[in-house]
DRENTIKOL-701278 format. One record per residue (C-alpha): residue in three letters; x, y, z. Coordinates in nm, 3 decimals, padded with zeros to 5 digits. Layout:
# DRENTIKOL-701278
+-----+---------+---------+---------+
|   r |       X |       Y |       Z |
+-----+---------+---------+---------+
| ALA |       X |       Y |       Z |
...
+-----+---------+---------+---------+
END
This chain:
# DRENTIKOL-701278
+-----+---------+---------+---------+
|   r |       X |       Y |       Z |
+-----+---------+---------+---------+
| UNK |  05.229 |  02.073 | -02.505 |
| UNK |  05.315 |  02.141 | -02.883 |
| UNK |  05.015 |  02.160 | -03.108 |
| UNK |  04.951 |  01.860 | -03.339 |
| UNK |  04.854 |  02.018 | -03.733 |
| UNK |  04.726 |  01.825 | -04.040 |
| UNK |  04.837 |  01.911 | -04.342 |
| UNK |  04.582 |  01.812 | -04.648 |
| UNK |  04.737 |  01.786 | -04.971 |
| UNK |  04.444 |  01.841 | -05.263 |
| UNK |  04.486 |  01.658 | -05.559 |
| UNK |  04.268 |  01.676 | -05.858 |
| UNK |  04.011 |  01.389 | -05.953 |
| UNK |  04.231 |  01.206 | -06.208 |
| UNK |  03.938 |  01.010 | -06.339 |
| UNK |  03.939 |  01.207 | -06.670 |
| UNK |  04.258 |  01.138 | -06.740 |
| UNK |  04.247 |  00.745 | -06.682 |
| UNK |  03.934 |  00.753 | -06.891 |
| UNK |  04.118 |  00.910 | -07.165 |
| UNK |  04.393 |  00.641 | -07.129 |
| UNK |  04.134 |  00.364 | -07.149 |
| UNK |  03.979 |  00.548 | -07.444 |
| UNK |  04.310 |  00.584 | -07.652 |
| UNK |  04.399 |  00.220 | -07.644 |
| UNK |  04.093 |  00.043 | -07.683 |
| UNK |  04.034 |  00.222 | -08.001 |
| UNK |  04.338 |  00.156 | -08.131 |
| UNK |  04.279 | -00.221 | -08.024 |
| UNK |  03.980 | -00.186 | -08.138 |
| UNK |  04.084 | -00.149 | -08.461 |
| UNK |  04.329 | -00.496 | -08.509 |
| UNK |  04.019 | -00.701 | -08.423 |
| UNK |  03.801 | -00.544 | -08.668 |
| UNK |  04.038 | -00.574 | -08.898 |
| UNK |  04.039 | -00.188 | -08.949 |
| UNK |  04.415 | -00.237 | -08.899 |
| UNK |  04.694 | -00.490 | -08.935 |
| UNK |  04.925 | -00.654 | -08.705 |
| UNK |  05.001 | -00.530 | -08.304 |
| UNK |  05.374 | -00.307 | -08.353 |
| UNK |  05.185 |  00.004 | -08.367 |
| UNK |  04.946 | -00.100 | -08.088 |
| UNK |  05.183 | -00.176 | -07.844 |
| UNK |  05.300 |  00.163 | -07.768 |
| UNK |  04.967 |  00.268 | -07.664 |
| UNK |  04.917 |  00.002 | -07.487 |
| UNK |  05.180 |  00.020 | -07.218 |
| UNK |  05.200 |  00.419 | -07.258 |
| UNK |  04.815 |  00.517 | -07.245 |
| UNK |  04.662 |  00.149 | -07.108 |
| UNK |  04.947 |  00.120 | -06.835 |
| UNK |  05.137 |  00.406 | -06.756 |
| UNK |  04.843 |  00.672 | -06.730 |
| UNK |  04.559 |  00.393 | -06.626 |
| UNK |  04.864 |  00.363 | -06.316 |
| UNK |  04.933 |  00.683 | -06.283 |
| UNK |  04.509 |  00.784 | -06.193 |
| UNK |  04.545 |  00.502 | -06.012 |
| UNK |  04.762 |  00.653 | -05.754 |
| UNK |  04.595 |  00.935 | -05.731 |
| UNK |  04.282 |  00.788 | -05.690 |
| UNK |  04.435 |  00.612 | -05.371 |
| UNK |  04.528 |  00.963 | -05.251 |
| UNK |  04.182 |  01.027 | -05.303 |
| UNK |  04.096 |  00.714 | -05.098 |
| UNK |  03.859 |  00.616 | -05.401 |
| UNK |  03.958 |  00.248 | -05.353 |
| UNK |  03.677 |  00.181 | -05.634 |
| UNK |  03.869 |  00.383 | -05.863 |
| UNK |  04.238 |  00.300 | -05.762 |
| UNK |  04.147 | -00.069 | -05.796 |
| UNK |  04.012 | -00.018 | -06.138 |
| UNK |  04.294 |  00.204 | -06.320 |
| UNK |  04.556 | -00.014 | -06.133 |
| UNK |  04.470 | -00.356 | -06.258 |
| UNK |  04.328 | -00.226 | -06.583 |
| UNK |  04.659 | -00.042 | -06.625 |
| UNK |  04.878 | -00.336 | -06.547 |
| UNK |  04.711 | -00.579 | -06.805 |
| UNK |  04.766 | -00.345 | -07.045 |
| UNK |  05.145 | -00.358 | -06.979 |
| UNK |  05.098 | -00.749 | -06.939 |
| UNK |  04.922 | -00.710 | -07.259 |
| UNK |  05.208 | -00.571 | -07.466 |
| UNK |  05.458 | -00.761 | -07.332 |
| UNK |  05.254 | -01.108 | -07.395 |
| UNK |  05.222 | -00.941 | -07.797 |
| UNK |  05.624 | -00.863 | -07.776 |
| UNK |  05.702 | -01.258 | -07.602 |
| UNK |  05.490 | -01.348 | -07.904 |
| UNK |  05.666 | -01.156 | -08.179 |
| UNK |  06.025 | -01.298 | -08.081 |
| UNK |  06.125 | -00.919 | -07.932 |
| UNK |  06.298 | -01.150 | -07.600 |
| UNK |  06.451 | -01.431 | -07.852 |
| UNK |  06.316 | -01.765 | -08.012 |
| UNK |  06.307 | -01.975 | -07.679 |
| UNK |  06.030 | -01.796 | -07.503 |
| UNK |  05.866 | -01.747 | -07.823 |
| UNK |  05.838 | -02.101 | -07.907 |
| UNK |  05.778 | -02.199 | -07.508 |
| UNK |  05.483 | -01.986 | -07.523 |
| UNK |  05.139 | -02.132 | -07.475 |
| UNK |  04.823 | -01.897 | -07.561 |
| UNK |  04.573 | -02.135 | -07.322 |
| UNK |  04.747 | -01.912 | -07.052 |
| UNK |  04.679 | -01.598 | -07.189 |
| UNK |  04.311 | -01.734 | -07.217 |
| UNK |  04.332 | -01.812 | -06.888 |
| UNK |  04.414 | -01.484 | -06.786 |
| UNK |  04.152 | -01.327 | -06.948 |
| UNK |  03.944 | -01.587 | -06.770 |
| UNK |  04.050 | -01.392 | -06.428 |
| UNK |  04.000 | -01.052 | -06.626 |
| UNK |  03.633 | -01.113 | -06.690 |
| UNK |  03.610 | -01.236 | -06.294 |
| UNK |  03.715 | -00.932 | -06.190 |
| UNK |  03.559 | -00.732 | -06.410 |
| UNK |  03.228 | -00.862 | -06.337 |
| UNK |  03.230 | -00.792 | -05.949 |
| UNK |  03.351 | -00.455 | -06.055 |
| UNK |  03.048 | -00.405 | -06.229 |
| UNK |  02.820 | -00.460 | -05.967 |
| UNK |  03.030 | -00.176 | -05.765 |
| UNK |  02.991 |  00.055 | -06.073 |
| UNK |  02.659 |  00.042 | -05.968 |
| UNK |  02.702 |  00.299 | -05.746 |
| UNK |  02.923 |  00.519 | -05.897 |
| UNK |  02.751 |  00.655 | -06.237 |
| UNK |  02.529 |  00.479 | -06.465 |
| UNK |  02.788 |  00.581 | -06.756 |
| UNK |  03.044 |  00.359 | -06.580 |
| UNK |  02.832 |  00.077 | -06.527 |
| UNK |  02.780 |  00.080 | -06.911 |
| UNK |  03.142 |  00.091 | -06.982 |
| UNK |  03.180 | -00.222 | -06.738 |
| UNK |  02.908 | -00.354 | -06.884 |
| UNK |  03.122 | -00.358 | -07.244 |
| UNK |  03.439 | -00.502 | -07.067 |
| UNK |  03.258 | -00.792 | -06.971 |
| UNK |  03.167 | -00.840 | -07.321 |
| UNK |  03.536 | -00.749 | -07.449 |
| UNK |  03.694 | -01.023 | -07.194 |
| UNK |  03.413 | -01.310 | -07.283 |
| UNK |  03.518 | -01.242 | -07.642 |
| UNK |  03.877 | -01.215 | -07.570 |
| UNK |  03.842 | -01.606 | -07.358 |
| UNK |  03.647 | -01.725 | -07.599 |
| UNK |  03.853 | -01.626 | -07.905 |
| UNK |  04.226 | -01.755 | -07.740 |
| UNK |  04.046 | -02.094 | -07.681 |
| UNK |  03.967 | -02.070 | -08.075 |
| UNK |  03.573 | -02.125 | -08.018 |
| UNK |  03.357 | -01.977 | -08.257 |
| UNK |  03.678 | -01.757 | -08.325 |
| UNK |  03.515 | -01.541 | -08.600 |
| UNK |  03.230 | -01.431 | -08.372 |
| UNK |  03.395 | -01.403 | -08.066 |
| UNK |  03.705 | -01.185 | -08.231 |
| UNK |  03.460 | -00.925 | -08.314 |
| UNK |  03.251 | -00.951 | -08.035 |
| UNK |  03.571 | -00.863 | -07.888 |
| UNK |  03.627 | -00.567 | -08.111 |
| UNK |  03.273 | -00.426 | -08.080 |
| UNK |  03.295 | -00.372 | -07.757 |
| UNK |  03.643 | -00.265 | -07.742 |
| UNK |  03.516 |  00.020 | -07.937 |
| UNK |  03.226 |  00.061 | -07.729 |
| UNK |  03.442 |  00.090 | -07.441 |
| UNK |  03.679 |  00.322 | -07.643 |
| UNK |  03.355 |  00.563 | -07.731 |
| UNK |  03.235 |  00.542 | -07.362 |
| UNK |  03.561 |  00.657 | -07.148 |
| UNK |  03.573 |  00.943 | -07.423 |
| UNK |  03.278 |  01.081 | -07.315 |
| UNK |  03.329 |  01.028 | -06.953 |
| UNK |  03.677 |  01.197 | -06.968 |
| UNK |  03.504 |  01.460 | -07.163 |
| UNK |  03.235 |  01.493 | -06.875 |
| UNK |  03.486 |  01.457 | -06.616 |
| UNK |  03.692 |  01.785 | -06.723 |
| UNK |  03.447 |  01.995 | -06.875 |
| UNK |  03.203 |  01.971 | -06.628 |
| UNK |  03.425 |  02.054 | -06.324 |
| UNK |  03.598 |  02.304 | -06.548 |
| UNK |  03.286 |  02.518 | -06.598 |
| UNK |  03.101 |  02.380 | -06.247 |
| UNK |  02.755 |  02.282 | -06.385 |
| UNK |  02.683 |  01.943 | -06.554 |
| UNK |  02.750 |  01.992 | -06.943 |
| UNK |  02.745 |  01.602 | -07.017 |
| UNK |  02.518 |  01.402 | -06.757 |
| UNK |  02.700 |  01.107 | -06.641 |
| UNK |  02.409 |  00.918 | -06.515 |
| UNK |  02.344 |  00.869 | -06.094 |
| UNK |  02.409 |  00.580 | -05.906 |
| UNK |  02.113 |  00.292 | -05.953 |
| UNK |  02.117 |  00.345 | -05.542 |
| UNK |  02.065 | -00.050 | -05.521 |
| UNK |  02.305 | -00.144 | -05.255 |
| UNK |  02.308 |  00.196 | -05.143 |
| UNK |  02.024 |  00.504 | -05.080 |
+-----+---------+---------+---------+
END
């Protein structure tokens, strides 16, 4: 009888690099609703190339990894961002008049609405993963209630940079835990503590 042989094909933890993604384009988000910056043609780049495509991208790789935590996160994380830009483009007239005039920003609000849903069972799995991704959870919760609250236009001013704050706390956040991520498998000690898991739901 022939011999049966698994072949195990390493890839490397693309956390970093997802982190970095995340980090990029809330910044630059960041900026718009703190009024830092003007308008969203400049942000929309970033947004599908570094919140979607590489969000996506360490998505896959974290399902090679079978990190379903992490796959799930990058993956839907990275496909709102491309949502994202193509809601600002609908919105700008980029795919004509009609669809610009049909559109109706209650749904976008309700969107967010199933963003924050998400995002909030998410954070009770980041958990028990590191204590620095439970923070940055922590400030996406806060980004999508000021992200509902602002589309439905209530207490708009507040809730716009509510939204912005912690866009930017998100944005400093993943840049440390991308930084942590490479350097501290690149030199193989911990150079930038990432916090241990609360051990809650698990010892």
């Amino acid at each position: 009888m022939g011999e049966t042989k698994e072949v195990k094909i390493m890839v490397a933890d693309p956390s970093p690099l997802g982190l970095f993604g995340l980090a990029m384009v809330t910044l630059v988000a960041s900026s718009q609703k703190l009024g830092l910056t003007t308008g969203l043609s400049l942000v929309i780049p970033w947004a599908i190339f570094l919140g979607g495509l590489v969000q996506i991208i360490a998505s896959l790789f974290d399902f090679k990894h079978n990190n379903i935590f992490g796959a799930t996160a990058f993956g839907a994380f990275g496909f709102f961002w491309l949502a994202i830009a193509m809601t600002w483009m609908t919105s700008m007239g980029v795919f004509g008049e009609v669809l610009q005039e049909a559109s109706d920003n209650n749904q976008l609000a309700i969107a967010f609405i199933g963003y924050l849903i998400f995002s909030l069972y998410m954070t009770i799995g980041a958990m028990e993963t590191t204590k620095l991704l439970f923070w940055i959870f922590v400030a996406i919760d806060f980004l999508f209630i000021g992200l509902v609250f602002s589309t439905f236009h209530i207490a708009y001013n507040f809730t716009k940079i509510l939204g912005g704050v912690a866009e930017l706390v998100i944005a400093i956040l993943s840049f440390y835990g991308s930084a942590a991520g490479v350097l501290n498998k690149h030199f193989g000690k911990v150079v930038l503590p990432v916090g241990k898991p609360f051990g809650i739901f698990k010892k």
